[in-house]
N, C-alpha and C positions, 0 to 999 in steps of 0.2 A: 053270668057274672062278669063285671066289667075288668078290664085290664089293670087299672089300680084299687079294685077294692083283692084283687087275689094277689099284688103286690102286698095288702097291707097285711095280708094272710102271710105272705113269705116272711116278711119282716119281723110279726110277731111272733113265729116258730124260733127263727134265727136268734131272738134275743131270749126267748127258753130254753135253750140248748146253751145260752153261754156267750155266741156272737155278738159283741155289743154293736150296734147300729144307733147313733142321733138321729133328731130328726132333721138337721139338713142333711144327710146324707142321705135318708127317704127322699126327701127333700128335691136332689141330683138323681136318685134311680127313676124318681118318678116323670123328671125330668126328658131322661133321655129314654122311654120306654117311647116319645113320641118318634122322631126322625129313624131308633132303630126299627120299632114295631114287631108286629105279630111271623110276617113274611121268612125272615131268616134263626131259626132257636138260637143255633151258632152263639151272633151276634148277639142276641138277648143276652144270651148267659153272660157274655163277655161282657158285655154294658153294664149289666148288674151286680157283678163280681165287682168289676173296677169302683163301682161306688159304694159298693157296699160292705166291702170285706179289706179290712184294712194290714190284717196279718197271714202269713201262705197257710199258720198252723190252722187256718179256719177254713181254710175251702174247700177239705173234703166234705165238713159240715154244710158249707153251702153249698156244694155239687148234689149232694140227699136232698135235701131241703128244694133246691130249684127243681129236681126232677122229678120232684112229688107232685108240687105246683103249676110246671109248666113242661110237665112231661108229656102234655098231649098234643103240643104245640109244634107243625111243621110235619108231623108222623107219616109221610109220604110211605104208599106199600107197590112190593112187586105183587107178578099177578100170583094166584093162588094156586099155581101146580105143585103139586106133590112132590117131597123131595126123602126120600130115603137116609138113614142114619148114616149108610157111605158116601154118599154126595153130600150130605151135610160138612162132615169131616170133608172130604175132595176141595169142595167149595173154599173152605175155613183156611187149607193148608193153601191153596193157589191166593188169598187176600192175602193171609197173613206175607209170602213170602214178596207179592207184589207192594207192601208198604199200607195195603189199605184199611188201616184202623182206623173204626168206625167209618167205614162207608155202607152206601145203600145196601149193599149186596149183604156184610156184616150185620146190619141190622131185619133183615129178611129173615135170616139164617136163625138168631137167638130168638127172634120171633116165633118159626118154625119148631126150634126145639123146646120151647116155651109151651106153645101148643100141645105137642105131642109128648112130653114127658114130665112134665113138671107137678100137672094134676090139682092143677088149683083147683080148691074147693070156695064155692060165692059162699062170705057171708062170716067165715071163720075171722076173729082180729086176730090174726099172727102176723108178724114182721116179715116173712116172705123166705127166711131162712133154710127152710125145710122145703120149698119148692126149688130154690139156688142148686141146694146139694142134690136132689132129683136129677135136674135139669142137666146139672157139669157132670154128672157120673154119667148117664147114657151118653154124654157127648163124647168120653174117656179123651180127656186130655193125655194122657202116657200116649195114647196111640199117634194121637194128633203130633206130639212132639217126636216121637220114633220116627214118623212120616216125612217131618221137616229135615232132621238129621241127615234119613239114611238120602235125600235129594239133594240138599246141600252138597253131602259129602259125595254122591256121583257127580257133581258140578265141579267142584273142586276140590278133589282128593288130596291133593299134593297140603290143599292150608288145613285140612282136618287132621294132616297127621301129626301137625302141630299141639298142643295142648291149651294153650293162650288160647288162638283162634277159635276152637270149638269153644271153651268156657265161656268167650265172647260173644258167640252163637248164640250159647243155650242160654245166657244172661237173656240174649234179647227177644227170642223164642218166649220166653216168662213172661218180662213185660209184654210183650204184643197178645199172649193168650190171657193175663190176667185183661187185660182193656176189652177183649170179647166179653171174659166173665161181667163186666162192668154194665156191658151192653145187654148182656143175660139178666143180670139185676135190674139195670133199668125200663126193662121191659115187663119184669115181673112187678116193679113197683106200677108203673101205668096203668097193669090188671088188677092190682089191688084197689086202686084208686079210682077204677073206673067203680068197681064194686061198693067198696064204702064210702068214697069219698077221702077226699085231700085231708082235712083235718082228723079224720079217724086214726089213717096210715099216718099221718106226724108224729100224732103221739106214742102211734106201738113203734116207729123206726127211733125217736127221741134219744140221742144218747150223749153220756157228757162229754165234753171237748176234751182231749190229751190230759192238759194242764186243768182239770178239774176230778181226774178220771181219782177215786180213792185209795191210797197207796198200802191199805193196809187190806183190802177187799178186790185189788184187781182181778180181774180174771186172765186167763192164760194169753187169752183172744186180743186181750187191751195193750200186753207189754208190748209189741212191736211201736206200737203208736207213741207210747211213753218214750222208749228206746230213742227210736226218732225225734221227739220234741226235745229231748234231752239234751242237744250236743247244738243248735243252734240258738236255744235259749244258753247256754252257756257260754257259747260266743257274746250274745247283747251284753249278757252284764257284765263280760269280760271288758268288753269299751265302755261300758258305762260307769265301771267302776274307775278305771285309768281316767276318764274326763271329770270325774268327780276328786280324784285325787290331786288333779292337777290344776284345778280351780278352786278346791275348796277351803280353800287355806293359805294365807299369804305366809312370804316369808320374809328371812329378816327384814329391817331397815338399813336400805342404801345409802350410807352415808353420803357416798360421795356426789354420787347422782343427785339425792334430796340437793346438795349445797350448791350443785351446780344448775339444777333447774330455779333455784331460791336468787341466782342472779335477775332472772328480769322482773321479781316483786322486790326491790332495793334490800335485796340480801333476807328475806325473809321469809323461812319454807310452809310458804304455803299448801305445798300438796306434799306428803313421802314418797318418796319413792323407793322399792323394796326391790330385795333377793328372790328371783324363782324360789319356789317352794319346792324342797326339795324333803316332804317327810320320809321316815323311812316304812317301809313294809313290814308289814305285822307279820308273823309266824301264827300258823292253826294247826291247831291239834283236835283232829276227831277221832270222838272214841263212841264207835257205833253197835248198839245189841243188834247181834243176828240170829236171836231167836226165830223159830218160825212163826210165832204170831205178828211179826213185825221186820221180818226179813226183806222183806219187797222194798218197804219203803230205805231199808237203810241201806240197800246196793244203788239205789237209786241217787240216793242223797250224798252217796261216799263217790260214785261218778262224777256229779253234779261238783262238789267240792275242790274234787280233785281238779278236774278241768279248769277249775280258777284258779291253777297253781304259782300263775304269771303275776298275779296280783296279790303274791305273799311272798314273802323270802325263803320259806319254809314250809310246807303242808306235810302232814305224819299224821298217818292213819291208823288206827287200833281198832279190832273185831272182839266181842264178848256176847261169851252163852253165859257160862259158869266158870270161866278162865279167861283170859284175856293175851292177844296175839298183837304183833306189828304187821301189819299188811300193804306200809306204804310202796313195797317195790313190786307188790305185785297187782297191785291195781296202776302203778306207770307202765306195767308192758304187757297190760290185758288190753284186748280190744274193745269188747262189753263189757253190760253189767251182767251178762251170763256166762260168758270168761271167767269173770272173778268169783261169781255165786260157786261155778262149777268147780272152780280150784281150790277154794274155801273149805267146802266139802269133802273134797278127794283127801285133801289135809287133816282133813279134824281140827281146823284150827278157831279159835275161842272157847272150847271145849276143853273140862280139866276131869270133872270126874260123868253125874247122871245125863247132863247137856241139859237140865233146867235153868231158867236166868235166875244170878247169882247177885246183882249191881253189887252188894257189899264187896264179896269178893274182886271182884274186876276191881273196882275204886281203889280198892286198897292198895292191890297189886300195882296198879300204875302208879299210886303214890309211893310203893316203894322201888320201882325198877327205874321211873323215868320222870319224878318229879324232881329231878335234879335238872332236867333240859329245861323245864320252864324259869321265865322271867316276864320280865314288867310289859314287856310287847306280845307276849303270846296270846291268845286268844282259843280258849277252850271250845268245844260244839261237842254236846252229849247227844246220842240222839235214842231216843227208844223209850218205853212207855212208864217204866219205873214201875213195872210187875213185879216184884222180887219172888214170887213163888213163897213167902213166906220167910223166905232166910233174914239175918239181921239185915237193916240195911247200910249200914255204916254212913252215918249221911257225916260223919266227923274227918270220913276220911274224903266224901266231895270240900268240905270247909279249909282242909288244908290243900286242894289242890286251887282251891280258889283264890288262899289266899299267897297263894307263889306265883300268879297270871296274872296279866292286867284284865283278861275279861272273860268270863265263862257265862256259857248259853246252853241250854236245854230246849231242843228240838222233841215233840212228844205227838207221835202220831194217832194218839185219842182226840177223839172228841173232849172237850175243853168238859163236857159234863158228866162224863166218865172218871175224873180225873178225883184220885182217892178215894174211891169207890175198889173193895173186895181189898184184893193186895197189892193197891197202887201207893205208894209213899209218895208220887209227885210234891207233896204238900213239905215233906221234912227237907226234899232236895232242892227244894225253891229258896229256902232261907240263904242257899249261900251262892244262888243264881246272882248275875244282873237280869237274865229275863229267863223266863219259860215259856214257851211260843208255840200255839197250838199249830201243827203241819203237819195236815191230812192229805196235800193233794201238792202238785208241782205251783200251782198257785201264789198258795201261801209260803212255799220253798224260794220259788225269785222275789218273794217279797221281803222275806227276812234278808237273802242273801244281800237285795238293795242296801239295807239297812248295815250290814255284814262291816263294811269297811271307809 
């Protein structure tokens, strides 16, 4: 197969998985596939990242994806002696401490324990999973890291008795054995690939980007990844909104200015000239169900909010099961959204009597504890699926908190055709929306937020 037709094979995976790629940016990979070439993988990958990936939250997707592709490319081996489970580990702890992640020797080694522990079977479609965890448990990383330690710390004793300095240690010990595991994996991806083929292993390794990943179905394994996408996509639309605020609206008319630019058309203002725009910042008020059919997405969302809090005068946070709680001071001095899930919990707080969602309840209560804070710049965000469990739903008491706001919004992390189906009311609490907005996924969350202010 030729050099750009298994490009056009990476390309099409990339934009299945969520990566969007144009076609000049094909365009530019294909481009510079020549002067880098086949010779150095390094280099390949670099060339092809740089034109082809245009956001960081994408290239662990495109690090899978190349290494499926162009995993065979460069694979330089040492010679074939035998090397024992202690010398593997010996080996491993002498690279890691000498800086050489990913070097030859590193890549020998996962090769080695690849071979001898991992127990690939030809022919099975699995994603490689179950050969990973074979392979790092005969390697017992605990030992590997014991090993690092107790030499470090005969090296220099005096900085281990520090506590900074070890944690600094072991931070880095992580990183450096996680990037072996890396090379483990990538090795067991090449076997797979030798076996079925590149497009086979695409589609069993296939998985959705961060910001696509479903908030109501994550799985355990995903939140890190969410976690992380979380807090630099909160930074963009934090500047995104501040340049939009400050462009998107002129303000008064200058008088004096207009009259004195109106001197060199013989006294006649032909242009205005205006007052910086100085609008003021809205107040938000979310009020988020943490039931557990919908609790992921709303610690998610109540993060995500919050972290905008530069771009409101005000943000106040409210949690509801069957009761309803204020939780804006303790989502300012948690560090995650597992801090706060964690503390939420330990409290019992949104919870009044069974802990089934209650929306009448909640509504009401915020109508009577704290519809007295809103006014004509607040801005309401409900977020949660409008399951009532069958209780009334008091949609009279969402109508009067609507009509004390200048704008309330409904975030509902169903699928839009799910939506008043069993005992969903979506439909009664829409009449006194301005919008209802399907957010399933971090996606469609920065898109509403765009929209937000």
């Amino acid at each position: 197969m030729t050099l750009i037709a298994t490009l056009d094979r990476l390309v099409d995976e990339l934009r299945a998985v969520g990566v969007p790629v144009s076609v000049s940016e094909k365009v530019d990979a294909a481009a510079a596939l020549g002067p880098v070439g086949l010779a150095d993988r390094e280099a390949l990958k670099d060339a092809l990242a740089v034109t082809l990936v245009k956001s960081a939250d994408h290239l662990s997707a495109f690090d899978m994806v190349f290494d499926v592709y162009f995993g065979g490319v460069d694979q330089s081996r040492l010679g074939p002696g035998e090397l024992d489970d202690d010398t593997i580990r010996r080996l491993l702890v002498e690279t890691i401490e000498a800086g050489e992640d990913g070097s030859l020797l590193q890549r020998h080694l996962a090769r080695v324990l690849v071979d001898r522990h991992a127990g690939i079977q030809p022919g099975r479609a699995v994603a490689g999973t179950y050969y990973l965890f074979r392979a790092m448990r005969a390697l017992d990383v605990d030992h590997v890291t014991a090993a690092l330690v107790r030499r470090a710390g005969e090296r220099t004793p005096a900085a281990f008795a520090d506590p900074l300095p070890r944690r600094l240690f072991l931070e880095d010990v992580e990183r450096r054995l996680a990037a072996f595991r890396l090379e483990v994996e990538a090795e067991i991806r090449r076997r797979l690939v030798a076996d079925r083929g590149a497009d086979a292993v695409a589609r069993t390794l296939r998985r959705p980007l961060p910001e696509d990943v479903n908030l109501l179905t994550a799985a355990t394994a995903e939140l890190p990844a969410l976690r992380d996408t979380i807090q630099p996509l909160s930074r963009k639309l934090a500047a995104r909104l501040v340049q939009r605020r400050r462009h998107g609206r002129r303000g008064r008319i200058d008088v004096r200015r207009t009259m004195r630019a109106s001197l060199s058309t013989g006294g006649l203002p032909v242009e205005l000239r205006y007052h910086p725009p100085r609008p003021a910042k809205p107040e938000l008020v979310v009020l988020a169900d943490i039931s557990g059919s919908v609790s992921t997405f709303a610690m998610f969302t109540l993060q995500l909010t919050y972290a905008l809090r530069t771009q409101f005068s005000r943000v106040r946070c409210f949690v509801f099961v069957d009761g309803l709680d204020e939780v804006t001071d303790l989502i300012e001095r948690s560090a995650n959204v597992l801090e706060v899930a964690s503390e939420i919990n330990r409290l019992g707080l949104g919870v009044r009597l069974d802990g089934r969602s209650d929306y009448g309840n909640a509504l009401e209560t915020f109508w009577r504890d704290h519809a007295r804070d809103l006014r004509a710049r607040s801005t309401v965000l409900v977020l949660g699926d409008a399951r009532t469990n069958h209780h009334a739903p008091r949609a009279d008491a969402l109508a009067r908190i609507a009509g004390s706001c200048g704008h309330l919004f409904w975030l509902n992390p169903e699928s839009r055709a799910a939506w008043d189906s069993g005992d969903s009311v979506i439909g009664r609490y829409a009449r006194s929306c301005d919008e209802v907005v399907e957010c399933r996924n971090l996606r469609q969350l920065r898109a509403f937020v765009e929209r937000l202010a």
